[in-house]
C-alpha positions as CSV (number, residue, x, y, z in Angstrom):
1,X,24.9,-30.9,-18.3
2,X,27.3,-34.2,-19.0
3,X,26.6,-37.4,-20.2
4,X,29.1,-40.0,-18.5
5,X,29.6,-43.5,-19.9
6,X,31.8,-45.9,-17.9
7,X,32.5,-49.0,-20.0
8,X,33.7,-51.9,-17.5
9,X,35.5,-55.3,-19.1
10,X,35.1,-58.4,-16.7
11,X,36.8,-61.6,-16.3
12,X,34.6,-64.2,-15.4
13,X,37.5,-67.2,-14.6
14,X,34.7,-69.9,-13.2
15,X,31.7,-69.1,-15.8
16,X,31.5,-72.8,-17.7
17,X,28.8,-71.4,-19.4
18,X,26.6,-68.7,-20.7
19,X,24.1,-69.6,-18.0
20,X,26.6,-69.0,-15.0
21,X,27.7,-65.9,-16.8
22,X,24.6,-64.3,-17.1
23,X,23.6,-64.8,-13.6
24,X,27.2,-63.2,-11.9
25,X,25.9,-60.1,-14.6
26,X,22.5,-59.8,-13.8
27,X,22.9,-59.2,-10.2
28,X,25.9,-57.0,-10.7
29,X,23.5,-54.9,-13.2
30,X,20.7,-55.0,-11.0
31,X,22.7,-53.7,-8.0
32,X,24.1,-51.2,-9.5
33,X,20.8,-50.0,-11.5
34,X,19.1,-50.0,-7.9
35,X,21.9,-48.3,-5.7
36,X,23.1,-45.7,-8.3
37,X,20.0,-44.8,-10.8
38,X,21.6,-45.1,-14.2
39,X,21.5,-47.1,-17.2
40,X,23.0,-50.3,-17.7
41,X,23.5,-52.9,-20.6
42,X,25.8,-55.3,-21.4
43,X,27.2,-54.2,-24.9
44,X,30.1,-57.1,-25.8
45,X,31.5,-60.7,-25.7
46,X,28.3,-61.9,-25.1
47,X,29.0,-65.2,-26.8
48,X,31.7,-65.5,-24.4
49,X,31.2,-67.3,-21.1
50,X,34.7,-65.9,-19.3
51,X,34.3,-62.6,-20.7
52,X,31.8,-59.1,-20.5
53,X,31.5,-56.0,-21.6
54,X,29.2,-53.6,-19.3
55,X,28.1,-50.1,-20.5
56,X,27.0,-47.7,-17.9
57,X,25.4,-44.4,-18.8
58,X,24.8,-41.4,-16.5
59,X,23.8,-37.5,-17.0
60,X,24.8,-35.0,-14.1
61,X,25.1,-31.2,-14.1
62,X,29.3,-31.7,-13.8
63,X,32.0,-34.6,-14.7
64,X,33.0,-34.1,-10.9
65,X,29.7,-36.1,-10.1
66,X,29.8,-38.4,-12.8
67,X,33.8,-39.7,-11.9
68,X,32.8,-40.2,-8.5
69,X,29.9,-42.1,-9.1
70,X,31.7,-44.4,-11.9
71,X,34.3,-44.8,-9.0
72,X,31.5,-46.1,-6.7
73,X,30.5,-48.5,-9.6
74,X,34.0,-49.7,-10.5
75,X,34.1,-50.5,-6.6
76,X,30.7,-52.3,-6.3
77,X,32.2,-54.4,-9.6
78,X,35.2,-55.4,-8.4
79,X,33.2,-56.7,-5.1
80,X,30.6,-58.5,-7.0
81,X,32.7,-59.6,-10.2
82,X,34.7,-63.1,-9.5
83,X,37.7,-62.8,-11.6
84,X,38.1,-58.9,-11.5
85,X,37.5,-55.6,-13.9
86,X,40.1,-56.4,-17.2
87,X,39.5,-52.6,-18.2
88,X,38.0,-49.7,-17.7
89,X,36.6,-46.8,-20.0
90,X,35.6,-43.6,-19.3
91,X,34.0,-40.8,-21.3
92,X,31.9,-37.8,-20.8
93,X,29.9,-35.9,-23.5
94,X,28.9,-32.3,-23.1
């Protein structure tokens, strides 16, 4: 058994303020919670209106699984997310 994190750095160009930001990253977050089953949070620059960290947390029996489904997310990000993924992070435990 692995545990994947995927840790996803967006650009949020048009975000004037905290309020604007937090609406583009709840219904990325919820999306992605919803379509894919895993755990979400946003973890940094949250004082930031142009900038967001997003943590992503999934367990699967290989890292085969978990790669391919943090591809699917990267790809439902860059869709959703105005100004584009900054950088990615990937890690898997176990």
């Amino acid at each position: 058994m692995r545990v994947g994190l995927l840790l996803l750095e967006v650009y949020l160009p048009g975000a004037a303020s905290l309020k604007e930001k937090r609406r583009v990253l709840r219904s990325l977050k919820d999306r992605v919670r919803h379509r894919f089953n895993v755990a979400v949070a946003e973890t940094g620059h949250q004082e930031l209106h142009q900038r967001a960290e997003l943590a992503f947390v999934s367990v699967a029996d290989g890292e085969q699984p978990l790669q391919q489904l943090f591809d699917r997310i990267v790809e439902e990000a860059e869709q959703l997310v105005p100004g584009g993924i900054a950088e990615i992070e990937r890690e898997t435990i176990g």
